[in-house]
C-alpha positions in Angstrom: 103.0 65.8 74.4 103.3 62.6 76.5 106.4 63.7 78.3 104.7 67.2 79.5 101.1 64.9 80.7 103.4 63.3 82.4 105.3 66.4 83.9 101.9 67.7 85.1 99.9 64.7 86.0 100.7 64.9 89.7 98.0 67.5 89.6 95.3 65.2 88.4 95.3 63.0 91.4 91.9 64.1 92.1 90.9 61.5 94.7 92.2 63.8 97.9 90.0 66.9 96.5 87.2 64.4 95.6 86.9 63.0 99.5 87.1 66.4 100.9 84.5 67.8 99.3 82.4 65.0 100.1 83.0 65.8 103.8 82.4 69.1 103.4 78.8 68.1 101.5 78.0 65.7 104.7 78.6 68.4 107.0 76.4 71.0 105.1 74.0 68.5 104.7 74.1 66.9 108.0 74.6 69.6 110.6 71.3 71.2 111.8 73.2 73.9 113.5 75.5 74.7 110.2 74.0 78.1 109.3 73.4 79.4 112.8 77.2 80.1 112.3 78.3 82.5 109.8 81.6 82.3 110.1 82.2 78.7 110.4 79.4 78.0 107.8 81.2 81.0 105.1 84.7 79.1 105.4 83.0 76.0 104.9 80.9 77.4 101.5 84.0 79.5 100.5 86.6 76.0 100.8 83.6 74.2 99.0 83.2 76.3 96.0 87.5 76.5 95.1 87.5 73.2 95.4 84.2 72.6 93.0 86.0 75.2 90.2 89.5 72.9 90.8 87.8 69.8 89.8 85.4 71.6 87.2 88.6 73.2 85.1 90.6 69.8 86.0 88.3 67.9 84.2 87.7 70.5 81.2 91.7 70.0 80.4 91.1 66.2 80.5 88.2 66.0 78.2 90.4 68.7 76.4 93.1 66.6 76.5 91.3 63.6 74.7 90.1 66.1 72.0 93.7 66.5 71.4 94.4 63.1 70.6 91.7 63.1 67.9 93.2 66.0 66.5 96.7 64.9 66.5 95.4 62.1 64.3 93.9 64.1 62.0 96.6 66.1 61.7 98.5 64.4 58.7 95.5 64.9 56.9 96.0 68.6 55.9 97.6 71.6 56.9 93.9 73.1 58.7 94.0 70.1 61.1 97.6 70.2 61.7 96.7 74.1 63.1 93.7 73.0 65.3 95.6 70.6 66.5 98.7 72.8 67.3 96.6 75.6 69.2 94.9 73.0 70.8 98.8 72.2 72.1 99.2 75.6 73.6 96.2 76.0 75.3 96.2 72.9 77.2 100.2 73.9 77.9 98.8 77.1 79.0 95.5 75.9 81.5 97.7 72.9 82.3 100.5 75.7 83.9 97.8 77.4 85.5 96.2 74.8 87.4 99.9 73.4 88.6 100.6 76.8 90.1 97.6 76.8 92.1 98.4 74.0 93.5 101.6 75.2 94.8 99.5 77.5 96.8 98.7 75.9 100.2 99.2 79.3 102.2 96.5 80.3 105.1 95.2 83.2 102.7 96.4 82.4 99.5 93.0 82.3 98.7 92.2 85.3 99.9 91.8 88.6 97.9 94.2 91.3 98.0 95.4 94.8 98.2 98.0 96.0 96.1 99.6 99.2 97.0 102.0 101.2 94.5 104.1 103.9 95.6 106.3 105.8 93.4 109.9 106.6 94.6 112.3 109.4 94.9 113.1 111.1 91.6 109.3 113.1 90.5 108.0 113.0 87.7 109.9 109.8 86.2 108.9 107.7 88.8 105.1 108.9 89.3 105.2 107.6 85.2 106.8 104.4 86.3 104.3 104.0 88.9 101.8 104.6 86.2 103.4 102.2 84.3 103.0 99.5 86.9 99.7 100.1 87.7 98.5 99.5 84.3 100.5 96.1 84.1 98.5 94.9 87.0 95.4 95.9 85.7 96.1 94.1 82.7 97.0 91.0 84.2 94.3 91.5 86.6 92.3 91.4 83.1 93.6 89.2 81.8 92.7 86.4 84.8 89.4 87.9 84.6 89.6 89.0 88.1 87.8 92.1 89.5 89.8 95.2 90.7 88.8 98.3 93.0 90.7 100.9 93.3 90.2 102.5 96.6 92.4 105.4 96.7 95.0 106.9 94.1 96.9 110.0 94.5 98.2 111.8 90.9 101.8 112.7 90.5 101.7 117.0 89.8 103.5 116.4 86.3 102.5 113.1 84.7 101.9 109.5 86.7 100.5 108.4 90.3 102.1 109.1 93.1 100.3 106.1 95.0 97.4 104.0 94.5 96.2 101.0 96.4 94.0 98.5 95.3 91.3 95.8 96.2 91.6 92.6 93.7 88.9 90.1 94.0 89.9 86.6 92.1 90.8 83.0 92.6 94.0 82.9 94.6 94.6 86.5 93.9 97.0 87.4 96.9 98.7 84.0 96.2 99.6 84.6 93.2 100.4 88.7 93.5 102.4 88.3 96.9 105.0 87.6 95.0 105.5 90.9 93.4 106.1 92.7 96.8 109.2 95.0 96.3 110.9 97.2 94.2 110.6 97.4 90.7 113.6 99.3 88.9 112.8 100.8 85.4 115.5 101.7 83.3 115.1 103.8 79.7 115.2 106.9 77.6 113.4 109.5 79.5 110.3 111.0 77.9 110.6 113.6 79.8 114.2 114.9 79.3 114.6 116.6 76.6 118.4 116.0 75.7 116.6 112.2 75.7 119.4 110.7 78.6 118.7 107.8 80.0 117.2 107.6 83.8 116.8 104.7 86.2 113.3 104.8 88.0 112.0 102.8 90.9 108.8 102.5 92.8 107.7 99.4 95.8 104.9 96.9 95.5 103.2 96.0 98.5 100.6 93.1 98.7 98.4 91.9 101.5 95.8 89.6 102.2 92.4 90.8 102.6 91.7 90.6 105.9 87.5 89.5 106.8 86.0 90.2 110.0 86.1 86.9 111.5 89.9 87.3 111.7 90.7 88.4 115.0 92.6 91.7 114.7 92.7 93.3 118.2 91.8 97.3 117.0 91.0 99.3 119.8 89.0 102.2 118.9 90.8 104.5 121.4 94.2 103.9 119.3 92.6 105.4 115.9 92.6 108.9 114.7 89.5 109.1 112.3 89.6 112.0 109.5 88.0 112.9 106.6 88.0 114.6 103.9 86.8 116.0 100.2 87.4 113.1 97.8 90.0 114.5 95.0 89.3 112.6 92.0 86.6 111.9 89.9 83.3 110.6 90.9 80.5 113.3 90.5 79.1 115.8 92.5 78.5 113.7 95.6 81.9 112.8 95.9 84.0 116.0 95.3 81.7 118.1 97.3 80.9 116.7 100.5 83.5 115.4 103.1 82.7 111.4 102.1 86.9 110.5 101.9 88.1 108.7 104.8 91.9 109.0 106.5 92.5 106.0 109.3 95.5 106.4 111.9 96.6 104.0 113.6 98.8 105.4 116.3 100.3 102.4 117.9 101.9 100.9 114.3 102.0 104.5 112.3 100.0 102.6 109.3 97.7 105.3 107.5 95.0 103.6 105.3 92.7 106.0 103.5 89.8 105.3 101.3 87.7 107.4 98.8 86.1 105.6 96.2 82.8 104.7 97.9 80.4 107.3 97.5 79.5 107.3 101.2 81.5 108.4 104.3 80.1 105.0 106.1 81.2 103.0 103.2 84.8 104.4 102.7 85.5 103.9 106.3 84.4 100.6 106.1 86.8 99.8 103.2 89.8 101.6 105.3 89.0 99.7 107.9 89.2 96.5 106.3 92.7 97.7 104.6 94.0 98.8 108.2 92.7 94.6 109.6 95.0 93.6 106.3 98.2 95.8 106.9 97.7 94.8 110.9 97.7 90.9 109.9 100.9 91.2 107.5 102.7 93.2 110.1 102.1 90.7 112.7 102.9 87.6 110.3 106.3 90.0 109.7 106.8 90.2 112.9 106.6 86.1 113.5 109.3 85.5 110.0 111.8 87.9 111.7 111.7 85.8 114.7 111.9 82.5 112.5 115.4 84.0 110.9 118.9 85.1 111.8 118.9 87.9 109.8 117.8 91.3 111.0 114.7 91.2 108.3 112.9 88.9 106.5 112.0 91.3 103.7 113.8 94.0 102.0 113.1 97.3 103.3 111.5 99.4 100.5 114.8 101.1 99.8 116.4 101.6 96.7 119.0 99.1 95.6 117.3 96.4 96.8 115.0 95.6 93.7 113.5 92.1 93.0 113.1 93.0 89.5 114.5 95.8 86.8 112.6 96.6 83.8 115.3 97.8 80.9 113.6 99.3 78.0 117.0 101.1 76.5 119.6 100.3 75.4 118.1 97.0 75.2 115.2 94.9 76.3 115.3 92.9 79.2 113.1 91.9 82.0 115.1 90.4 85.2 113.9 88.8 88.1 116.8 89.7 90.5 115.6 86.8 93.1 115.0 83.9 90.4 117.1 84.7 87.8 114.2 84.7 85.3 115.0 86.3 82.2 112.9 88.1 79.5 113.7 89.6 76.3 109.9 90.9 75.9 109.3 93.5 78.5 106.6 94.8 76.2 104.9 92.3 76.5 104.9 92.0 80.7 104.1 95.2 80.9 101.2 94.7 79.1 100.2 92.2 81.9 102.0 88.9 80.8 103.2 88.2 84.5 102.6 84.6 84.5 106.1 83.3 83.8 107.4 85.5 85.9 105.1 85.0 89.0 105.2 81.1 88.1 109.0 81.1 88.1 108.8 83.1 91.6 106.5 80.6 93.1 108.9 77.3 92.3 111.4 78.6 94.3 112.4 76.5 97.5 112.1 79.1 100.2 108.9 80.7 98.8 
């Protein structure tokens, strides 16, 4: 257990975190003119309070950590102490992990909240269902991290599945963590679907973006935007499926569509979309700016297929393989069911992300 503290104690040099959220304290408390700016005064409170939960859960694991050494002496002493003593292990192995990612994430937004978009690919039915698939693991990780998820607009495949659904997930370092998963996912298995049970290969894209607030400047000029709406599809209640209350945003200059019907008013789904058009705008510019920065003629993978980051094989073995870091898994069960943090961690650690 010495060796691992060791491995992770770069992360308990508090004294940098400490000292900045002092200053940020002093200039709460000592600027008169602090709240006459909300946007200022929000980045201030929103820096503030992930710094407050860093040091909170930082000093949980050491106090944690010191209950461990009282257990490990105990632990000779019978075979119930030895067990306390050895879940005690993988917890603090598991929150030590946690906290050590997060603080590989020093990105502009990677604090920010993000929208996760699924869209099945070519081949029906079998992709809708791996789309399906998909969606679920994310909203079991999502689950899992204890995060909040909204899912503003999700389009059923005719047979079985979704043909797209995109998705609004509120939680600590939630597009940090997620952007990773951007591209496409390759399934392979014994169709359910096929009844001479062959085997098919099924693929659908992940894309994630930052959420995008208003005090980002995103130039949007109304005269650029085609505005329609529409009757809400899914389910909802009457207010929903019989009045026009779904919203479709164009914007004609890029070609991104953003749509939104989950709220249950017109004026609040068109807020939403236009909050997911700011996002899409913001990644597309910050695409923009990395193909500059390379000599290649993209910095990401076009959504095409053959270019997956990761392939899901459920027949005639299990494997889960991270095409970009090698990671390997013989438990795709188990990732599906929203285990994604070895795999997002081992993304993450890799020198050009």
């Amino acid at each position: 257990m010495a060796r691992n503290w060791t491995i992770y104690g770069g992360i308990f040099d508090l004294a940098p975190k400490r000292q900045r959220l002092a200053q940020l304290e002093e200039e709460i408390a000592g600027n008169p003119n602090f709240w006459t700016d909300s946007t200022a005064s929000g980045a201030v409170l929103k820096e503030k309070k992930q710094l407050e939960s860093f040091l909170a859960r930082t000093q949980a694991l050491k106090d944690l950590h010191s209950d461990l050494g009282a257990a490990i002496e105990l632990a000779g002493e019978g075979e119930e102490f030895l067990l306390e003593a050895t879940v005690m292990v993988a917890s603090l192995r598991g929150k030590l992990e946690s906290l050590e990612t997060e603080n590989m994430l020093h990105g502009e937004f990677d604090a920010s909240p993000a929208i996760l978009t699924i869209h099945a690919g070519a081949g029906g039915t079998e992709s809708c269902d791996w789309a399906q698939m998909l969606f679920r693991m994310y909203m079991r990780y999502i689950d899992k991290k204890k995060w909040k998820a909204e899912i503003h607009d999700l389009l059923e495949g005719e047979e079985a599945g979704i043909k797209n659904v995109s998705i609004e997930v509120q939680g600590e370092f939630a597009y940090g963590l997620l952007k990773v998963e951007s591209g496409v996912h390759r399934l392979v298995r014994i169709s359910p679907f096929d009844s001479n049970a062959r085997r098919h290969t099924s693929f659908a894209s992940v894309f994630l973006t930052p959420v995008i607030e208003d005090d980002i400047a995103i130039d949007i000029n109304p005269a650029d935007l085609r505005i329609d709406t529409y009757r809400a599809s899914g389910a909802g209640g009457q207010h929903i499926n019989r009045t026009d209350s779904a919203v479709r945003i164009t914007h004609a200059p890029s070609g991104i569509v953003v749509q939104c019907q989950s709220q249950r008013s017109q004026h609040q789904n068109k807020d939403t979309a236009m909050k997911m058009l700011r996002s899409k705008l913001y990644e597309r510019e910050m695409e923009e700016r990395r193909k500059k920065q390379q000599d290649v003629e993209s910095a990401k993978n076009d959504i095409a297929w053959g270019s997956q980051i990761r392939s899901y094989v459920l027949h005639p073995y299990k494997l889960v393989k991270d095409h970009r870091t090698n990671f390997e898994s013989s438990d795709p069960d188990g990732i599906l069911d929203g285990g994604l943090d070895e795999v997002i961690r081992a993304a993450l650690v890799l020198p050009s992300s």
